[in-house]
ZADRENSE-158686 format. One line per 4 residues: number of its first residue (from 1); for each residue x, y, z of N, C-alpha, C. Coordinates in steps of 0.05 Angstrom, whole numbers, plus 5000, padded with zeros to 4 digits. Layout:
<pts>
NUM	X/Y/Z/X/Y/Z/X/Y/Z | ...
</pts>
This chain:
<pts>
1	8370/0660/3037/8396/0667/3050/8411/0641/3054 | 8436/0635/3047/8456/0617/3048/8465/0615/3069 | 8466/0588/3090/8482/0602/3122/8511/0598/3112 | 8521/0603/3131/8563/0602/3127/8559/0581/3107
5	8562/0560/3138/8568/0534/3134/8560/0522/3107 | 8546/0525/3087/8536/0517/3066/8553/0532/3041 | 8560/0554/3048/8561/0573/3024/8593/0558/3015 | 8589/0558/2982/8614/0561/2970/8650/0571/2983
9	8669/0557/2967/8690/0575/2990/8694/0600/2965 | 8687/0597/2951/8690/0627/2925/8676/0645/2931 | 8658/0640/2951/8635/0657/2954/8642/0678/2976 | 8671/0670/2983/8683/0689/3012/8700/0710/2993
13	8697/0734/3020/8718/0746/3008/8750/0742/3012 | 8772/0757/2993/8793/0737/2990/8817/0735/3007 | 8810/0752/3024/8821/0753/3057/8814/0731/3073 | 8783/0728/3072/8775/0704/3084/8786/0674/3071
17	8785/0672/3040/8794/0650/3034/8815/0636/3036 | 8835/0665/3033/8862/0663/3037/8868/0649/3068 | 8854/0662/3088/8858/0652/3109/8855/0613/3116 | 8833/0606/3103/8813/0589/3107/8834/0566/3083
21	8848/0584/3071/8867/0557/3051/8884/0548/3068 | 8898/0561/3095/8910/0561/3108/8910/0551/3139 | 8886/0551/3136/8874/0534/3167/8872/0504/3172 | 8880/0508/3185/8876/0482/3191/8872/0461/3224
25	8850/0451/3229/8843/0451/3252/8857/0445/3284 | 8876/0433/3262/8898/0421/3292/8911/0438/3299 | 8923/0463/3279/8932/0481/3287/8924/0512/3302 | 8893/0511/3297/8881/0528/3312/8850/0523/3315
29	8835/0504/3311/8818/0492/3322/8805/0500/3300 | 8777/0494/3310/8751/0501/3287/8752/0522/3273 | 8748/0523/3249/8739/0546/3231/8731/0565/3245 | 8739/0597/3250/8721/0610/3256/8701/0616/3245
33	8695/0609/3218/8670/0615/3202/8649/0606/3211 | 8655/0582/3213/8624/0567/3225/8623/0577/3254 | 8595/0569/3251/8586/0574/3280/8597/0549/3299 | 8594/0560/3324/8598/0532/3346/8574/0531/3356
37	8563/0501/3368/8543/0505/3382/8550/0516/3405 | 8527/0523/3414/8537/0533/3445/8547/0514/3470 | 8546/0486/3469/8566/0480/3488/8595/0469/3485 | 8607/0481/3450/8629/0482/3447/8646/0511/3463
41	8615/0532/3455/8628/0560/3458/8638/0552/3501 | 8616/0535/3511/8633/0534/3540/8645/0521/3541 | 8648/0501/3532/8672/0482/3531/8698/0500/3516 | 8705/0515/3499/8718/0538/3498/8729/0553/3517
45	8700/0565/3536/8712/0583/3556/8723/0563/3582 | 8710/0540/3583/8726/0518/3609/8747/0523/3600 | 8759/0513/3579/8789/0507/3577/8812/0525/3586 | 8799/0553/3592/8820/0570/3611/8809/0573/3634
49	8791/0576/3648/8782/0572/3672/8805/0557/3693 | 8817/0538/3682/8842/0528/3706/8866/0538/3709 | 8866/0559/3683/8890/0578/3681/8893/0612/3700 | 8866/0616/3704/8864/0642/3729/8869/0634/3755
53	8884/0649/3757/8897/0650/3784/8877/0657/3806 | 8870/0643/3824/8856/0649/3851/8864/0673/3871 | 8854/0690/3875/8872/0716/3890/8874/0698/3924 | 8899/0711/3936/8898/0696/3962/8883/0702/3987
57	8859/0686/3999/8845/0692/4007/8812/0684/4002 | 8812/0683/3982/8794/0674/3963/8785/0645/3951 | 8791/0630/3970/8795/0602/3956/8761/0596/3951 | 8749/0584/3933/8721/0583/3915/8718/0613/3898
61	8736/0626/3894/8726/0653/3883/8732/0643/3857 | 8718/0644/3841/8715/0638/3806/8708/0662/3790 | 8717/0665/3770/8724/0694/3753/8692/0686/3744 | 8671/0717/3742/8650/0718/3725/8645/0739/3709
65	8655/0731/3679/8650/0764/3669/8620/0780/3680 | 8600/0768/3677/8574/0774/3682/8573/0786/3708 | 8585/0789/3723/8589/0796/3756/8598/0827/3754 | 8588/0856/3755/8604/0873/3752/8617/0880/3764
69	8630/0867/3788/8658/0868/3805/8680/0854/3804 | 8668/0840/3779/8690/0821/3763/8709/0836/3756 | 8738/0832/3765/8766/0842/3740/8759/0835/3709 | 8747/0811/3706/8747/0815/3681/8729/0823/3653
73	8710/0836/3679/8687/0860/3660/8705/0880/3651 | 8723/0888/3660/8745/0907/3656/8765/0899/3627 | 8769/0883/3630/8787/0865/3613/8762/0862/3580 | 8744/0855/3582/8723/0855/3566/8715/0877/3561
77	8719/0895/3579/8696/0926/3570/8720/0942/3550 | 8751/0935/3558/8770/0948/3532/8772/0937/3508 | 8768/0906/3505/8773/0896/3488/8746/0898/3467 | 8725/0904/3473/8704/0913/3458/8692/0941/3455
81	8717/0954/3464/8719/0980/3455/8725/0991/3422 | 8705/1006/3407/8701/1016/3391/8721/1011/3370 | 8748/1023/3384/8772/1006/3375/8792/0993/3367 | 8791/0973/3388/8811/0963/3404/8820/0938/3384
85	8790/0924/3375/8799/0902/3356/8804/0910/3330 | 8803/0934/3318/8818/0938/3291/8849/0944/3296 | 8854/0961/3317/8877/0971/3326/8897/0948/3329 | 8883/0932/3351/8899/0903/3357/8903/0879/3333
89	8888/0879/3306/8900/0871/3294/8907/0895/3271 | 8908/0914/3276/8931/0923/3254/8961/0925/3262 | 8967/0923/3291/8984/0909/3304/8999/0884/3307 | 8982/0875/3302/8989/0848/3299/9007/0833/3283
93	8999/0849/3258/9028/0844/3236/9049/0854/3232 | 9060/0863/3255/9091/0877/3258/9087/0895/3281 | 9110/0909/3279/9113/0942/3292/9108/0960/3270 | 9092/0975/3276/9088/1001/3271/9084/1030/3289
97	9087/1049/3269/9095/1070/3280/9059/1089/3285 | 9059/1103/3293/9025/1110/3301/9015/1126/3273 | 9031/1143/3250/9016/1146/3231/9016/1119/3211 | 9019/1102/3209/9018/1079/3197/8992/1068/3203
101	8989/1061/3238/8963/1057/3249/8939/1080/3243 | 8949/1109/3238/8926/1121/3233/8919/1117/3205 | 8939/1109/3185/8927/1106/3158/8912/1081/3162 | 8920/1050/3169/8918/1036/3170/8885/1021/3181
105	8880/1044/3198/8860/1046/3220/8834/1059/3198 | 8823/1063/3183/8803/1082/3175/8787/1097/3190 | 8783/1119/3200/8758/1128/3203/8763/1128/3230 | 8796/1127/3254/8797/1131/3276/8812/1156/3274
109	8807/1171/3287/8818/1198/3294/8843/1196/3314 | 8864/1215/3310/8884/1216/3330/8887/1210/3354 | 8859/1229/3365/8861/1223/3397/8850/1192/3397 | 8826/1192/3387/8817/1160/3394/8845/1146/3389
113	8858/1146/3369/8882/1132/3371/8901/1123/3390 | 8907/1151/3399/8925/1152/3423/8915/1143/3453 | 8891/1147/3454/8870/1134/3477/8873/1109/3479 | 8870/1095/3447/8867/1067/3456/8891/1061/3455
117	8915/1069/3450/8945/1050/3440/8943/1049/3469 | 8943/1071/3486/8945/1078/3512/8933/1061/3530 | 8917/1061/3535/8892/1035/3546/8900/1009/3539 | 8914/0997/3518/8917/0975/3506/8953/0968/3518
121	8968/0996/3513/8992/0991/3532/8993/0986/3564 | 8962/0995/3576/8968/1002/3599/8950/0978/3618 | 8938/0958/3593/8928/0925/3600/8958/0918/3588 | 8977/0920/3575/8992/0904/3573/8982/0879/3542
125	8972/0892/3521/8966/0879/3504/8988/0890/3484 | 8997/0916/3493/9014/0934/3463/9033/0941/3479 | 9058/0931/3467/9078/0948/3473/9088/0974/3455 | 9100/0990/3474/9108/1014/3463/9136/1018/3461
129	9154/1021/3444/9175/1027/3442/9191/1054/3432 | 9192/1068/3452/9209/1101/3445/9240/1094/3439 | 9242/1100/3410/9267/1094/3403/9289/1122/3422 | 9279/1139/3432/9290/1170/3448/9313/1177/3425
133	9297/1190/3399/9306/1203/3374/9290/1228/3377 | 9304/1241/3361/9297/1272/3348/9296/1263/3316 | 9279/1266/3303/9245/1269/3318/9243/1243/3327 | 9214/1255/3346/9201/1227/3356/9201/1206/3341
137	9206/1177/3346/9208/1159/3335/9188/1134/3358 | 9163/1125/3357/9155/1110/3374/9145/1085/3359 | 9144/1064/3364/9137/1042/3353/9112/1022/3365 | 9094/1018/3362/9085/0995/3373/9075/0964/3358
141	9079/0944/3382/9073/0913/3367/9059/0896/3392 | 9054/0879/3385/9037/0867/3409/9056/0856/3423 | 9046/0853/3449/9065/0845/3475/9056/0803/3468 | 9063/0787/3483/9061/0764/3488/9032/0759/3501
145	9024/0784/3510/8988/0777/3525/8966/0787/3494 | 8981/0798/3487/8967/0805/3459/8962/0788/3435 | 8990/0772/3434/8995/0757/3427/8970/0732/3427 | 8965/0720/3452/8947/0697/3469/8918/0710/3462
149	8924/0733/3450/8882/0743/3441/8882/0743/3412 | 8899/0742/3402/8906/0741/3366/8880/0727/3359 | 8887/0707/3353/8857/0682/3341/8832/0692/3356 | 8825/0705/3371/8806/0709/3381/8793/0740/3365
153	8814/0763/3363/8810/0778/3348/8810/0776/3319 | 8824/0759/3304/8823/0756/3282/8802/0737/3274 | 8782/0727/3291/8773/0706/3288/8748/0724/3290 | 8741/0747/3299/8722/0770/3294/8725/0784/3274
157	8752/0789/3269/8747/0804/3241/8739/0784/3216 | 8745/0761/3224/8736/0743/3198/8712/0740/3199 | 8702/0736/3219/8663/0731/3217/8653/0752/3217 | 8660/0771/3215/8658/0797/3209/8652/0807/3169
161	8675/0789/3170/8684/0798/3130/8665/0774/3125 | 8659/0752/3128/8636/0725/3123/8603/0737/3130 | 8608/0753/3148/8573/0752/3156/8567/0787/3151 | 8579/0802/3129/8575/0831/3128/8552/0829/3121
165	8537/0817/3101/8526/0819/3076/8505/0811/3086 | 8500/0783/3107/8480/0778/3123/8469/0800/3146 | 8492/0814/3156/8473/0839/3173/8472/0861/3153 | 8478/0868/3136/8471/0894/3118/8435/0885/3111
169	8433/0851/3102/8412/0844/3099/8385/0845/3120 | 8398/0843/3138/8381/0843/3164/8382/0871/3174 | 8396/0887/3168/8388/0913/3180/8367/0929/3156 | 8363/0926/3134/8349/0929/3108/8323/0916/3117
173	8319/0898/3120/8298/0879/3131/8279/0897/3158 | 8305/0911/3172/8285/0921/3196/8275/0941/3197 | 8299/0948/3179/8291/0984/3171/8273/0991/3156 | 8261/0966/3139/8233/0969/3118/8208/0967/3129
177	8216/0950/3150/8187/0940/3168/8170/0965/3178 | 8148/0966/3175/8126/0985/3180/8136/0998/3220 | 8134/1010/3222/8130/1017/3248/8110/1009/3266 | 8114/0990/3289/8091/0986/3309/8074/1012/3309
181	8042/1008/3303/8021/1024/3314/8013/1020/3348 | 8014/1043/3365/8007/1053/3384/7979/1044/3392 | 7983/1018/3409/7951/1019/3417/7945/1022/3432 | 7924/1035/3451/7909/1033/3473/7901/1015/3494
185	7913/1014/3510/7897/0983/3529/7866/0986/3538 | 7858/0956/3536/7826/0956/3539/7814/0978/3560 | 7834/0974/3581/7825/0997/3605/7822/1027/3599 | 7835/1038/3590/7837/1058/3586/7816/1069/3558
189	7810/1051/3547/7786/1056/3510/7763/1061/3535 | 7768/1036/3548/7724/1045/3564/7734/1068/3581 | 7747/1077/3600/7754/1103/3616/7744/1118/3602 | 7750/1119/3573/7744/1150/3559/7726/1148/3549
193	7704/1130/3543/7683/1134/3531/7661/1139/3549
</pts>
């Protein structure tokens, strides 16, 4: 197995490459392809940590997603909804109208559709625009907070399109593996004999 970081750039698919002709670090930091070590990934999440607002009252209160009384388990629990990150970037590249998003979307059904545009308007990631025509005429495009998650979502769908092939491999790998045999603990073999 080839990790990322090693593999050819021909070896991506041409979404990914296309992207990756185009990147460039000053303008949006590290490759998402490669991995980060992990004290980039916190040094990552520090760098907005001075940007959350302290509620009043609260002075030492520090945002923990891991905390489930956190606001922003909330904020995390939509954005890794089923989905929110294909939706939000098929958004991303304009306004569109909701059967555009349902072609656009594979394999999401109407209501899920309308659930999430809904949920995603109602964090304020999607705006909605009713043109108030006969017929309905509604539009949506990302708001300016949607906007500030862009690279973050597109930066999943790309390690996504780079590392398919490595979990198809790894789920092949687990799914061949023999099944654990059922053993008995010592205690229980002498009980019964």
């Amino acid at each position: 197995m080839v990790p990322a970081l090693d593999r050819p750039q021909n070896d991506v698919h041409p979404s990914v490459a296309a992207t990756r002709a185009t990147w460039t670090s000053a303008q949006h930091g590290p490759d998402p392809g490669r991995a980060l070590p992990r004290r980039q990934v916190r040094t990552f999440l520090s760098l907005y940590s001075d940007r959350v607002p302290i509620p009043e009252g609260q002075a030492g209160w520090s945002p923990d997603p891991f905390d489930a009384d956190c606001p922003s388990r909330q904020v995390l629990a939509l954005i890794a909804d089923k989905w929110s990150v294909l939706v939000l970037s098929a958004v991303a590249d304009g306004t569109h109208r909701n059967g555009q998003l349902l072609r656009r979307v594979g394999g999401i059904s109407q209501k899920a559709l309308t659930r999430t545009l809904r949920a995603l308007e109602r964090d304020g990631l999607v705006q909605r625009y009713d043109h108030r025509s006969v017929p309905l005429h509604v539009d949506y495009r990302l708001s300016s907070t949607g906007e500030s998650i862009r690279p973050i979502f597109d930066a999943m769908c790309e390690w996504a399109i780079i590392h398919m092939h490595d979990v198809e491999a790894a789920r092949r790998r687990h799914d061949t593996k023999p099944a654990p045999r059922a053993s008995s603990s010592p205690g229980r073999a002498a009980a019964n004999s």
